[in-house]
C-alpha positions in Angstrom: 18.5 21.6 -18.8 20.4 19.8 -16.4 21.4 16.6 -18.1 24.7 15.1 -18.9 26.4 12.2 -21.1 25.8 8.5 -18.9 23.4 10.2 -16.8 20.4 7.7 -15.7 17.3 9.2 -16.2 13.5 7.9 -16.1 10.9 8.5 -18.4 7.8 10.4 -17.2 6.0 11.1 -20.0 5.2 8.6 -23.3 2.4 10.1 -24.5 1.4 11.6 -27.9 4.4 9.5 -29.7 3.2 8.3 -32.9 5.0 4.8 -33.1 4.5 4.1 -36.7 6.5 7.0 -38.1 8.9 7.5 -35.2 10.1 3.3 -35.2 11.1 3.9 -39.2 14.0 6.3 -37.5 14.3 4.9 -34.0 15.3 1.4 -32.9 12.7 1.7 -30.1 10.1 4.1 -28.6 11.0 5.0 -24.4 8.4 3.9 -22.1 7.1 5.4 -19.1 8.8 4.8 -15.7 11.5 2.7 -17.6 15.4 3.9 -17.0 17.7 4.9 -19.7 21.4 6.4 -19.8 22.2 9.6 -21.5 24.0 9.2 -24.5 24.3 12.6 -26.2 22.6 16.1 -25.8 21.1 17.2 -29.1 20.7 21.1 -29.2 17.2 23.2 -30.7 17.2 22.8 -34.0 14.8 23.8 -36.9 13.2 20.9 -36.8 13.1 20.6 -33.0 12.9 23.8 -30.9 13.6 22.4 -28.0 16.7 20.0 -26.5 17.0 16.5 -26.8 18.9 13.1 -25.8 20.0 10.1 -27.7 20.1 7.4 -25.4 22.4 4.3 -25.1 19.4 1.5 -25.4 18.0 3.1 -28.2 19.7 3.9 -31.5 18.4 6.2 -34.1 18.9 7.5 -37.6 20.6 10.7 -39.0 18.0 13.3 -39.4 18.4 14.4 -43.2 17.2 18.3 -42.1 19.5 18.6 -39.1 22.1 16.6 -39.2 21.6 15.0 -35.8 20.6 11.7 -34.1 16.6 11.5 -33.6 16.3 12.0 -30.4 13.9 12.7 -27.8 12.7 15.5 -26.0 14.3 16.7 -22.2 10.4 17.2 -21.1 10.2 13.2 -21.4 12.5 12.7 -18.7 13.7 13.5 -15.4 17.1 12.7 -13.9 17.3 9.6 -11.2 18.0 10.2 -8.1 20.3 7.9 -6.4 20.1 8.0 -2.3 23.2 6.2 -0.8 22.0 3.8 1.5 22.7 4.0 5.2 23.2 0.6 6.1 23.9 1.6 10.0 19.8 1.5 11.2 19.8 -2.3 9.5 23.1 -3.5 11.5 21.6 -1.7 14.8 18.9 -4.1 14.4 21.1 -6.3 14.2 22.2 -6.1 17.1 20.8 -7.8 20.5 21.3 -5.8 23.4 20.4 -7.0 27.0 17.6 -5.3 28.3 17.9 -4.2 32.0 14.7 -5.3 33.7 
């Protein structure tokens, strides 16, 4: 897992979700391709065997069973990858040279 607390992160996968059940513990449901920010890393559990994240633009309950935030699972997501922008091949267009004829 290779998350972290205000991490950005994209969903990839909002399948198989059933929103009736998981909306009466979760202000919201993620959607695919949409951005969120890493809140909190929720470890396996007996209710969830596998890791999860909270996330700041949606709020959820208290599980009852674990004790944690409902959260959703790593697999959804995938870290986003900033490039820093090299803004030197747009000011060498910029530029006007002479051209030697």
């Amino acid at each position: 897992m290779s998350f972290y607390v205000g991490q950005k992160v994209v969903c990839v996968n909002d399948e198989g979700m059933d929103r009736a059940i998981l909306l009466a513990f979760l202000s919201d449901l993620v959607v695919k391709g949409r951005v969120y920010t890493v809140r909190g890393i929720i470890p396996p559990t007996s209710c969830s065997p596998e890791f999860g994240v909270t996330l700041e633009e949606i709020k959820g309950e208290i599980h009852i069973l674990s004790g944690y935030e409902f959260s959703f699972h790593v697999y959804r997501f995938r870290p986003v990858v900033e490039r820093k922008t090299d803004i030197s091949v747009f000011t060498k267009m910029l530029r006007t040279e002479e051209i030697e004829a």
